[in-house]
C-alpha positions, 0 to 999 in steps of 0.5 A: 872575563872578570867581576869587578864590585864597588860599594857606593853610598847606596849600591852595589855596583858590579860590572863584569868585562875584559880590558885591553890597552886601548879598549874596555869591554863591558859584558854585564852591568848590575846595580842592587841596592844595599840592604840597610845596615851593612855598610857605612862609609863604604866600611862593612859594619855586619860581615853576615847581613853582607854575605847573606846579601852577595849570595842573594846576588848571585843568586839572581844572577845565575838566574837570570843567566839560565846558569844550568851548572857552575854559577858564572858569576862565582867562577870568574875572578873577582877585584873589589874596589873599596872607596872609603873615608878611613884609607889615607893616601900620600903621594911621595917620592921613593928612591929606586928600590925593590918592592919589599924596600918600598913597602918598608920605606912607605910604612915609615913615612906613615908611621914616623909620628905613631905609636909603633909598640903593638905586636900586629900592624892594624894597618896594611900598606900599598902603593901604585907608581905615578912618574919617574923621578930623577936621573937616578931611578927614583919614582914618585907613588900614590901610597895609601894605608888601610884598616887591616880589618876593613880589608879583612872584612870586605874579603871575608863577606866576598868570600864566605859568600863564594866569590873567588877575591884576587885583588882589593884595590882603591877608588883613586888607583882605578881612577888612575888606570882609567884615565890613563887609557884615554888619549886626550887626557894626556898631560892636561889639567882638569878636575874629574868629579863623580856625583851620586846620590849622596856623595861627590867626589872630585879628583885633580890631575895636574899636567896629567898626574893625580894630585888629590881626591876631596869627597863631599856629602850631598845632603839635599834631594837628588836631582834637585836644584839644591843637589846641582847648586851643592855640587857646584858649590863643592867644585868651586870651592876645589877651583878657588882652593887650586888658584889660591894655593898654585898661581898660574896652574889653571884648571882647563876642565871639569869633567863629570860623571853620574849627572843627567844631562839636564842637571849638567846643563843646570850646573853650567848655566848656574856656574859659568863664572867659574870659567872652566869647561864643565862637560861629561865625562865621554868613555863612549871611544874606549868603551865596547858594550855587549849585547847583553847591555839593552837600551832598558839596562840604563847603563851609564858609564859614569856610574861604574868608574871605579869598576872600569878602572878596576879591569885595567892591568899595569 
């Protein structure tokens, strides 16, 4: 088993698991809202206000385990996720080369129009192959850049708190991994779109590969009516920006995560016009859920994607 922990706007997300390459066992699953003022945009703004918090975390869970000896929560591996507004992506076209050329080859292209004179790089550089490209070897990445200090902080905070950190990844690389695991998602074209209470996040997969990721702030109460009408106006203006730029790719379906099946209903009727297939987003096939979880856990696996991707080895 590892621990995997994502920040969202408002709460920690930790889900703990195991996965395979057709199955995702989950074993634990934890929301705990954040204290005020540690976070913002998913970048740590008080690294002690958030160590004090993860041990208060842990804490409670060793608790409720009945944990006699070693804390089970901070002897397993943990991954980190990180979804914030400051990491930039590109996808790019990399001719066949080792790793360390790779690195090399994506820090040019996203240095190759800033001021490069400081001694330390103050960003750090990462990529995750998407689909071969040509006879000759080549592929095609995401490649993301990050602030070597935001990453700096997330491992200091989790690590000062006792957590034994392994991996720090990405939101839209675990959205990768997840996708790639079920089988009618091969190939097609469709939009993947994350509500939370404050924030949408919609993710475009052409012909089966990640295309782009857009993030909106949901400013009305959550639940509301005005909150469904936002979330549908921001996936419409995704639709009609796809239709615009592509021609003949249509889109074939929305599928949503973190929605009420109420509010989904309510975002269907309101925008039928849109003619694409909006339903939820279903990991109920790929998703093995321990008896740990109770019908009074509230689990929805919606809310925890960026966790789930976060278990899938590549």
């Amino acid at each position: 088993m590892e621990s995997t922990f994502y920040c969202s706007p408002g709460s920690l997300c930790l889900l703990s698991g195991l996965a395979t390459r057709q199955q995702i066992q989950v074993d634990e699953v934890r929301q705990v809202p954040l204290p005020e003022g540690a976070m913002i945009n998913g970048i740590i703004t008080d690294v002690d206000l958030m160590v004090d918090f993860l041990d208060s975390v842990a804490k409670e869970y060793a608790l409720k385990k009945q944990a006699a000896a070693a804390n089970p929560l901070l002897a397993q591996r943990s991954v980190i996720v990180i979804q914030a507004s400051n990491i930039v992506t590109k996808i790019m076209e990399v001719p066949p080369l080792d790793e360390f050329h790779v690195r090399q080859f994506i820090q040019r292209e996203f240095t190759q129009y800033a001021d490069t004179s400081t001694a330390e790089p103050s960003e750090l550089y990462d990529y995750t192959v998407l689909n071969q490209v040509g006879p000759e070897g080549g592929v095609q990445v995401l490649a993301a850049s990050a602030s070597r200090e935001m990453i700096a902080d997330y491992r200091q905070a989790f690590a000062l708190a006792g957590y034994k950190v392994e991996q720090i990844g990405i939101g839209v690389e675990s959205l990768i991994k997840l996708v790639g695991l079920i089988p009618d998602l091969v190939g097609k074209t469709y939009l993947l779109v994350q509500v939370e209470a404050t924030r949408q996040i919609v993710t475009m997969f052409l012909d089966g590969t990640f295309r782009l990721s857009n993030g909106y702030r949901l400013i009305s109460e959550p639940g509301s009516d005005e909150w469904v009408a936002e979330v549908g106006q921001n996936l419409a203006s995704v639709i009609q920006f796809n239709r615009a730029q592509r021609g003949q790719t249509e889109l074939g379906s929305a599928l949503f995560a973190g929605m009420t099946p109420t509010n989904l209903e309510k975002l269907k009727s309101r925008f039928d016009y849109l003619n694409i297939t909006i339903a939820n987003f279903d990991l109920s096939h790929v998703i093995k859920v321990s008896a740990n979880i109770t019908a009074e856990t509230h689990f929805d696996p919606g809310n925890f994607l960026f966790n789930l991707g976060a278990l899938i080895k590549r």
